[in-house]
N, C-alpha and C positions, 0 to 999 in steps of 0.2 A: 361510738362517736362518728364512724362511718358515716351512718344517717343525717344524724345533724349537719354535716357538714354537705350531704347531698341535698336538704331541704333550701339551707344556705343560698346553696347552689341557685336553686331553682325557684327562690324567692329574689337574689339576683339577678337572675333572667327578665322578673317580673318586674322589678323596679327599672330596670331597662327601657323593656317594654313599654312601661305606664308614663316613662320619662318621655318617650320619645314620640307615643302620640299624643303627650300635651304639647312637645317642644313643636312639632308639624303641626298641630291646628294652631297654635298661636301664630307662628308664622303665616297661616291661610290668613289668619283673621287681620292679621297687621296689615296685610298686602291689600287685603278688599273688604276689610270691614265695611268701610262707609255703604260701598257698593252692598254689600250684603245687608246692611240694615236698610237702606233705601230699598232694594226688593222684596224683602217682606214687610215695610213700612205701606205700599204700593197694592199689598195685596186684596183679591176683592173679596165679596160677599158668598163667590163661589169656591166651596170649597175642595173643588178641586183643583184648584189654582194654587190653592193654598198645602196642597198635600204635594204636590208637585214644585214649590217654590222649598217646600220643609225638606224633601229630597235630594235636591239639587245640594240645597245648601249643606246639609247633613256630611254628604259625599263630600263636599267638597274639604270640609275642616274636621272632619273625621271624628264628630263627638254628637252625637243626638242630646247630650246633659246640656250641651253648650248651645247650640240650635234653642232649647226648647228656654233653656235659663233667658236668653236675647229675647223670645217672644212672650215670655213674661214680662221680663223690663219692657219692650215696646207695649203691651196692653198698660202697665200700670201709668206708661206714661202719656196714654190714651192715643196711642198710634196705630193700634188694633183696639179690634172689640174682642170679648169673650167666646163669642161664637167666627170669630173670623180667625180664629188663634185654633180653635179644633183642628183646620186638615190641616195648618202646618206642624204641630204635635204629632199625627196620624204621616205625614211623611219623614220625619225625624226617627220614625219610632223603624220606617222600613231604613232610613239612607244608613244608617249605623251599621247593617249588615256588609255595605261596600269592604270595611277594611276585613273582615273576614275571606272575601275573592280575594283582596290583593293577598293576603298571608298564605293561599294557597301557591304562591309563585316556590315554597317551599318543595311543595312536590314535584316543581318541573322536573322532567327528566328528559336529558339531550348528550347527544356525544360531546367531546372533544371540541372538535372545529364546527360546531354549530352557534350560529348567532343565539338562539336562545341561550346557551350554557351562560349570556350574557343576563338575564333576567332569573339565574339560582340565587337564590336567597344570600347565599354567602359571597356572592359576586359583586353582587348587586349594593349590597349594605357597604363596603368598602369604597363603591365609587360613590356613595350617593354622600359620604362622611368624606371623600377626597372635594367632590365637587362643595360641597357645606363649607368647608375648614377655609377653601381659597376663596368663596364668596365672599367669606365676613371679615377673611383677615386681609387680602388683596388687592380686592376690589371697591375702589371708592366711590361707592352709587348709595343712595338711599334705598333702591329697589333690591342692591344684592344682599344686602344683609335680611330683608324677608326671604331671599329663593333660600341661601344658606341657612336659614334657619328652619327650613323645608325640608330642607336638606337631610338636613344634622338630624331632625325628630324622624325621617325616615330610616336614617340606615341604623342610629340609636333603637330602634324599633323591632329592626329584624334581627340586630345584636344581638338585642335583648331577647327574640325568640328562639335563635341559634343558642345561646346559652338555656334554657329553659326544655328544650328539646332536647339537648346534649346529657341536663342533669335530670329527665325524665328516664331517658333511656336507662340510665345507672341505677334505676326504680323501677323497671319493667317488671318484675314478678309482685312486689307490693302493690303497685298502680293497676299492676293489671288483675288484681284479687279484688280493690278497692272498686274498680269500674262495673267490674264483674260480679259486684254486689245489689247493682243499680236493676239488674237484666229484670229481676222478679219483686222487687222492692219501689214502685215506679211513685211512688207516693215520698220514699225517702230521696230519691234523687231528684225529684220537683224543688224538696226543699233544701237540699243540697245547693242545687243549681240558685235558689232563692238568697241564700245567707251567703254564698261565696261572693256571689255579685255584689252582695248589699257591703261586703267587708271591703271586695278591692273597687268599690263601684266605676268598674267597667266593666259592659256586657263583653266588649270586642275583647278584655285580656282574657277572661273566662273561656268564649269560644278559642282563643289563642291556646289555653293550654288547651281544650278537649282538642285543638288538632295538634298539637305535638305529642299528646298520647296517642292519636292515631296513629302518626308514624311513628313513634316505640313503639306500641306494644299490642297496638290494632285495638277499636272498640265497636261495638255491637250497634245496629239502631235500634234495639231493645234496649240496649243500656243508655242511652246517651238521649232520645226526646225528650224524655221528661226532663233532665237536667237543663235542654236547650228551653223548654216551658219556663222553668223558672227560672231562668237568666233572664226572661224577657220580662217576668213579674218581678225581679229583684232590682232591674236597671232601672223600672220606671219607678220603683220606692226610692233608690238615690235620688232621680231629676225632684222625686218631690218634697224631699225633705232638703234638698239644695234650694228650691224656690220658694218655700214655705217660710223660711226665716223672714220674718219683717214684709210680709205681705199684703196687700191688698185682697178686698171679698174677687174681685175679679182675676185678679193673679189665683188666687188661691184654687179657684175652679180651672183656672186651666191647665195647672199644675195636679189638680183632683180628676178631669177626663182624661189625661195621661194612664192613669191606674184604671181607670174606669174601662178602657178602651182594651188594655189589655188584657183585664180578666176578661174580656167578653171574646176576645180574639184567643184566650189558653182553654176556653171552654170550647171553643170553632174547634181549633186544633180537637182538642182531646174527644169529643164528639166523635170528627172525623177520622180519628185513627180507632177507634172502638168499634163503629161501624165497617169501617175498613178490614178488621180485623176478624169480626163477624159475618162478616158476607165473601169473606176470602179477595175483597181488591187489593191485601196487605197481604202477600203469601208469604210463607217460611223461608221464602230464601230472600226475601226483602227482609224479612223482623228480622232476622240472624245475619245480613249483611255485614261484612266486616268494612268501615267506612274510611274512607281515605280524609284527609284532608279537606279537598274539593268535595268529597260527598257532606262532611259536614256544613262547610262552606254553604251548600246548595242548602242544605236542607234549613241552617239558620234560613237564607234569605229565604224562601218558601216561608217558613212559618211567619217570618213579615210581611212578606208582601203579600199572599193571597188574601188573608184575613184582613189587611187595611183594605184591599178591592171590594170584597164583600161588604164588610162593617161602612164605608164611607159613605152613602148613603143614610146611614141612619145617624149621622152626628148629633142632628138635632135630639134624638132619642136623649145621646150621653152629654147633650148641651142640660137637658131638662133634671136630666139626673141631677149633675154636679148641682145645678142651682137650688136642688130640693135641700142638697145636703149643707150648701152652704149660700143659705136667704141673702140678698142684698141689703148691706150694713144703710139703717136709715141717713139721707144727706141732713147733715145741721142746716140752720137758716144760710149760713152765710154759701156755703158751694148749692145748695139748690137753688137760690136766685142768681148765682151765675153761671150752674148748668141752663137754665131759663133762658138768659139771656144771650146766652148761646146759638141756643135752640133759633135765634130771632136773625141772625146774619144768612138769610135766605140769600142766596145767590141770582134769583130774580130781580132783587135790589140792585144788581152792581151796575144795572146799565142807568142808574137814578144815583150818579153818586153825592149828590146831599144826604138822600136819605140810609145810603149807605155809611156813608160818615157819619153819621148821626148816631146808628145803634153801635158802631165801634167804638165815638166817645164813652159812651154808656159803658162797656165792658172794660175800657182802660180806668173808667171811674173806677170798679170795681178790681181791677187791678190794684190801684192807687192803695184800696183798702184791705186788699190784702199783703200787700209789701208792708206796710206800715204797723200793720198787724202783728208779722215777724218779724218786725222789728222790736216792737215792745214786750214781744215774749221771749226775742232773746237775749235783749235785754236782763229780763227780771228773770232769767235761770241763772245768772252770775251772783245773786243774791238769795235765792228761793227756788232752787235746782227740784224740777218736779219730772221723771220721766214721759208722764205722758204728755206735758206738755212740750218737751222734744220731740214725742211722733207728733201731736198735731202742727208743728211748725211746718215739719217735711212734708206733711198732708197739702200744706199751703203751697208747700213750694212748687209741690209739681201740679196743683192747680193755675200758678204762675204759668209756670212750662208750660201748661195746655191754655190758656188765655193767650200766651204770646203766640204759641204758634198758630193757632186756628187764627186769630184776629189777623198774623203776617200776610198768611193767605189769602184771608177775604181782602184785607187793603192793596195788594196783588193783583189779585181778581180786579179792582176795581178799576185798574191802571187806562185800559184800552178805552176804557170810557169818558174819562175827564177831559175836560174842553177848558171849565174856568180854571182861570190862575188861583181864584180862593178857593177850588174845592183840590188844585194842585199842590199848595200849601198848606192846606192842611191834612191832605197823605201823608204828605212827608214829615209833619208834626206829629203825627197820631206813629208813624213806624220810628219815629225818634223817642218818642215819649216812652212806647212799650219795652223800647230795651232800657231805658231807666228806670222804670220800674222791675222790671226780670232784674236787674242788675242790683238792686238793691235786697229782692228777695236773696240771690244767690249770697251778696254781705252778710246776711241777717245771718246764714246757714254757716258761712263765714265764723260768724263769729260764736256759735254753737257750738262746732269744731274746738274752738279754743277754751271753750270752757270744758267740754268733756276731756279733752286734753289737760287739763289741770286736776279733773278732777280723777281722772285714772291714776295722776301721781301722787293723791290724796294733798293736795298742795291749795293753800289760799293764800292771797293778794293781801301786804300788810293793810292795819287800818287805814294808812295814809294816802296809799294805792285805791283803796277801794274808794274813798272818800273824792278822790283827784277823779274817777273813772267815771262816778254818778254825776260828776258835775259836766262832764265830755259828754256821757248820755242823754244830759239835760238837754245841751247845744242841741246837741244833733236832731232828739227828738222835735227839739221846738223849729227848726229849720225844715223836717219832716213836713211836721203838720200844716207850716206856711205854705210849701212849695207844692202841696197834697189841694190846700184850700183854692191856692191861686190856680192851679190845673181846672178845677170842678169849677169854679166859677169863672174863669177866665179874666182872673182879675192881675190886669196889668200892676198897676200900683203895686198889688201885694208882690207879685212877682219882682219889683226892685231891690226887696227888703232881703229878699235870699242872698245877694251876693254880699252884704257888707257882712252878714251874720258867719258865710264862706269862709271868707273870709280871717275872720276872729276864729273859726274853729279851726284854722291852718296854724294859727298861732299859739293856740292854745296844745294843738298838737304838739308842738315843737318844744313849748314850754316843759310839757310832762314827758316829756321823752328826754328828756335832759335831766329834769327831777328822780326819774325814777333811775338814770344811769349812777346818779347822786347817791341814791336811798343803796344800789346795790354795793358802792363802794363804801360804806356807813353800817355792812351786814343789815342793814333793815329786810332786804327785801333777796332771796339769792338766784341766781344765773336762770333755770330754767325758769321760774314763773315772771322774771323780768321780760325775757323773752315771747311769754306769752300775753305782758303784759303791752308791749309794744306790739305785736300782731291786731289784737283789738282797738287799739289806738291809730293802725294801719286801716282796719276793715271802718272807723266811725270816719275818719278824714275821707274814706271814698264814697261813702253813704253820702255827705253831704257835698263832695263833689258830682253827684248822679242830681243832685238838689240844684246845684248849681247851672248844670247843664238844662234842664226841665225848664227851671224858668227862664234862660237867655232862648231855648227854645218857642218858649211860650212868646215871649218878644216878638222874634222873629217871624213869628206867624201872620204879623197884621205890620210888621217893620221891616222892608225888602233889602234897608241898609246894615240888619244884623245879619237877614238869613243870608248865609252862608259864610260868612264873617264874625260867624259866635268868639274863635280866638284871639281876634284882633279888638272887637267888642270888650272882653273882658279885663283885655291890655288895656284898654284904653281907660276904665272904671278906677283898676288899680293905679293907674297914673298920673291923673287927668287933674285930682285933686277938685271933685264936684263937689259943692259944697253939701249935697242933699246927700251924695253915697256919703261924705268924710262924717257926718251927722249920727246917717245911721252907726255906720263901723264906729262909732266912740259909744253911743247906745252901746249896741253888744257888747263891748270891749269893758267895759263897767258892769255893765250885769255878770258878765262869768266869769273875770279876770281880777276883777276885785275879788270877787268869791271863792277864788283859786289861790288867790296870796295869800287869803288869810290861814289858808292851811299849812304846817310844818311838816317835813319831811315824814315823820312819824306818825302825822293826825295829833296828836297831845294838845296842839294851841287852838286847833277849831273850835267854833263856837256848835258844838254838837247840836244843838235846837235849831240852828240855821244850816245846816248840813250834817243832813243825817240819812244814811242809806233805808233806816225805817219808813221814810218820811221819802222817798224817792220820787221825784215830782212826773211821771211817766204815764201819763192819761191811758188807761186801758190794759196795761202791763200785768194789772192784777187778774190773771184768768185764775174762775173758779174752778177748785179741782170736781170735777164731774164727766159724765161721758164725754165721748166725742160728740154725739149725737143732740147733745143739749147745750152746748157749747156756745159761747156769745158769739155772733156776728163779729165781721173783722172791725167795728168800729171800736169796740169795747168800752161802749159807754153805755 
């Protein structure tokens, strides 16, 4: 039992360890995330900028998985390119070897009354968990509970290696037979070093134990390269099976030149130690080295950094690879005419801003139809749950996300240039309008969430419920399509009609959120899908307050007594008692309110042929199940 309980040991060390440089990069990343995604958001076409920004950052939040997982999500969400994402990869892949130098602070070795004895491992872990513990518990700053929690993952870290080192030691003669097996076997220690990484996937704990076996029990640089080789081929199968999940063709390859990169850099290596070894630049008293800590240390970062030096340069080589291996996914109609249209907000235009505005209308159009879009797909997953029509929503969404943003910036851009008052106003329509529509996509996503949410509890919405929800649907989508039509056409009139319809869907909210409190005190309907069913009923009242806003927006563009008075405007609607809005709002009020009473708590008294979720009146909602690639256009008609 001995053993067991020394493995224990030293699997507690590990979890220590693993604890504590998640707990210090998180802390990095809270403290300057923004800052650190805005720097590689920034980065250019050279990639050495970018292997130098991948480094920095690396070092700084002490995870290359995490570095490289962030510039995936920046590519997918079109804030890099493919090839612009290579040398921060290639500096990610060297900045991971930093926590290897700091864990060499293990070997300092100093007297008594010397300031270094202040930076031993065991000194040092103590004050860094004194300083951690008073930040988060004493100090009332928003800034101290990030240092403390810097803190806390540092001295948790070297804890954690002081125990690991402690329960190695008590292993010296097993450890040191097991290392000692590595010296003439270099092909088994490759993959050693390959499967350990890929089990605890981190490079730096890996290298953590091979240097607490140095101090137990000494190890060879015979024995231990090849293991350091394939720590470095095991770490980049972690980042890629972390970034793989639910990818994009562009994430995918950048997550694919990651591996690409470093067989080509374990081939560098091994090359050069062969011929090294052949030609006598590797003498016998270097192969047989007995390697300290720091010699390990050294020699991971060597095997990173020289081979990113050399390899970088040829990025485009491993840019070409990845894209052989994984072809670019064909664009459907709908995102290639608005990659297209994209392509058209030339920055030469901004000093002509008509005709700047002009091609930005165009892509808010196109906005317009994609929000609407997922809207009615997600919609119609709460009746006809299709998975891939869940990814194509999210495909939309973050074509939103890149429409908003690229479009912010050109109308930005446009700013230093405008002189008239009507090409002023309508800047400031066109960047009000964009986050209404972003805002409605992110609803749509909204409300996606909530049905995956029900459906993970294997739970559905009484008849009565479902019955009450398509008619809320109905509203909304029809309030959609007005406030979608009056935008494209710039049709005032129609734009009236949005608020009394606002309106009636405030009401009708309130009505079914009181029926369904009904339904659950009546066991009709029980507690968690209530809840969820009042969330959706949350996300369709703010869809159609984004409706609301667009059009008093639209107003205000050519009415200088709404602009900037939109809330005092809409006070005024609801109070005023015009006979043309009290008109509308009893219209709406009769169409869906009538149609809503006639329903009983249970559904049993509807007149099913007149509401019927079969029969769900939601122009476009029905996407055919097909590829992405053949996909209808966001009009779906």
């Amino acid at each position: 039992m001995e053993i067991f309980y020394r493995v224990v040991s030293l699997l507690g060390g590990l979890a220590l360890f693993l604890y504590g440089m998640r707990l210090m990069g998180d802390g990095l990343k809270s403290s300057s995330g923004g800052a650190m995604k805005a720097a590689l958001a920034k980065v250019t076409n050279k990639p050495v900028m970018g292997f130098i920004l991948g480094l920095l950052v690396t070092c700084m939040i002490q995870s290359s998985t995490a570095t490289i997982v962030l510039t995936v999500g920046l590519v997918g969400a079109g804030f890099l390119t493919f090839r612009q994402s290579i040398g921060i990869v290639l500096g990610a892949n060297v900045g991971t070897a930093i926590t290897a130098q700091i864990l060499r602070l293990m070997d300092l070795q100093a007297g008594e009354g010397s300031i270094l004895n202040l930076f031993k491992a065991e000194n040092l872990a103590p004050i860094a968990l004194i300083i951690g513990i008073i930040s988060i518990m004493f100090i009332k700053k928003r800034s101290s509970s990030s240092v403390g929690t810097i803190c806390m993952g540092f001295g948790i870290l070297f804890v954690g290696l002081i125990n690991m080192s402690a329960a190695v030691a008590t292993m010296s003669d097993t450890l040191g037979k097991f290392i000692i097996s590595f010296e003439d076997n270099y092909v088994l220690g490759f993959f050693a070093g390959v499967l350990v990484t890929g089990i605890i996937q981190s490079s730096s704990a890996v290298v953590g134990i091979l240097q607490s076996l140095a101090t137990a029990v000494g190890v060879k640089f015979c024995a231990v390269f090849a293991i350091i080789i394939g720590v470095n081929i095991g770490d980049c199968l972690t980042t890629y099976l972390v970034c793989r999940i639910g990818a994009k063709p562009e994430q995918i390859r950048t997550c694919l030149v990651h591996i690409i990169y470093n067989v080509f850099a374990a081939l560098l290596i091994i090359a050069a130690i062969a011929i090294g070894r052949l030609t006598g630049l590797i003498p016998d008293s270097l192969w047989n080295h007995d390697m300290s800590m720091g010699d390990i240390a050294n020699l991971h970062g060597i095997f990173r950094l020289v081979p990113a030096v050399l390899l970088l340069p040829f990025v485009n080589v491993f840019a070409r690879i990845a894209e052989k291996i994984v072809p670019e996914k064909p664009m459907d109609e709908e995102e290639e005419t608005i990659r297209e249209n994209l392509k058209q907000l030339d920055l030469r235009l901004v000093t002509n801003p008509g005709l700047a505005l002009a091609g930005t209308e165009v892509l808010l159009g196109n906005m317009a139809d994609v929000a609407i879009h997922n809207f009615e797909a997600a919609s119609q997953q709460l009746f006809d749950y299709q998975p891939e029509r869940s990814r194509r929503i999210q495909d939309r969404e973050d074509l939103l996300d890149t429409i908003m943003d690229q479009t912010n910036q050109y109308l930005v851009a446009i700013s230093p240039h405008i002189t008239l008052e009507k090409d002023n106003r309508n800047q400031s329509f066109q960047l009000k309008a964009s986050v209404c529509f972003e805002r409605i996509g992110d609803l749509a996503i909204n409300i996606i969430e909530n049905i995956e949410e029900l459906r993970q509890q294997d739970k559905t919405f009484s008849r009565g419920a479902q019955k009450e929800i398509v008619i809320a649907m109905e509203a909304v989508h029809e309030i959609l399509d007005i406030s979608v039509e009056a935008y494209k056409n710039d049709d005032e009139e129609l734009a009236r009609k949005v608020e009394p319809l606002e309106e009636v869907i405030d009401e009708m909210v309130v009505a079914l959120r009181g029926r369904h409190v009904h339904r659950m005190t009546l066991d009709l309907c029980d507690i968690y899908t209530g809840i969820v069913f009042q969330n959706i009923l949350l996300n369709l009242e703010r869809v159609s307050d984004q409706c609301s806003d667009l059009a008093v927006y639209l107003l205000g563009r050519t009415d200088e007594t709404i602009s900037g008075n939109e809330h005092q405007y809409i006070h005024n609607l609801h109070h005023d008692n015009d006979p043309e809005y009290m008109a509308q709002f009893r219209q709406w009020l009769d169409k869906y309110m009538t149609r809503l009473n006639q329903i009983s708590l249970d559904g049993t008294e509807a007149d099913d042929a007149q509401i019927s979720i079969e029969s769900m009146d939601i122009s476009g909602a029905q996407e055919p199940e097909q590829p992405a690639d053949g996909e209808d256009p966001a009009s779906g008609k």
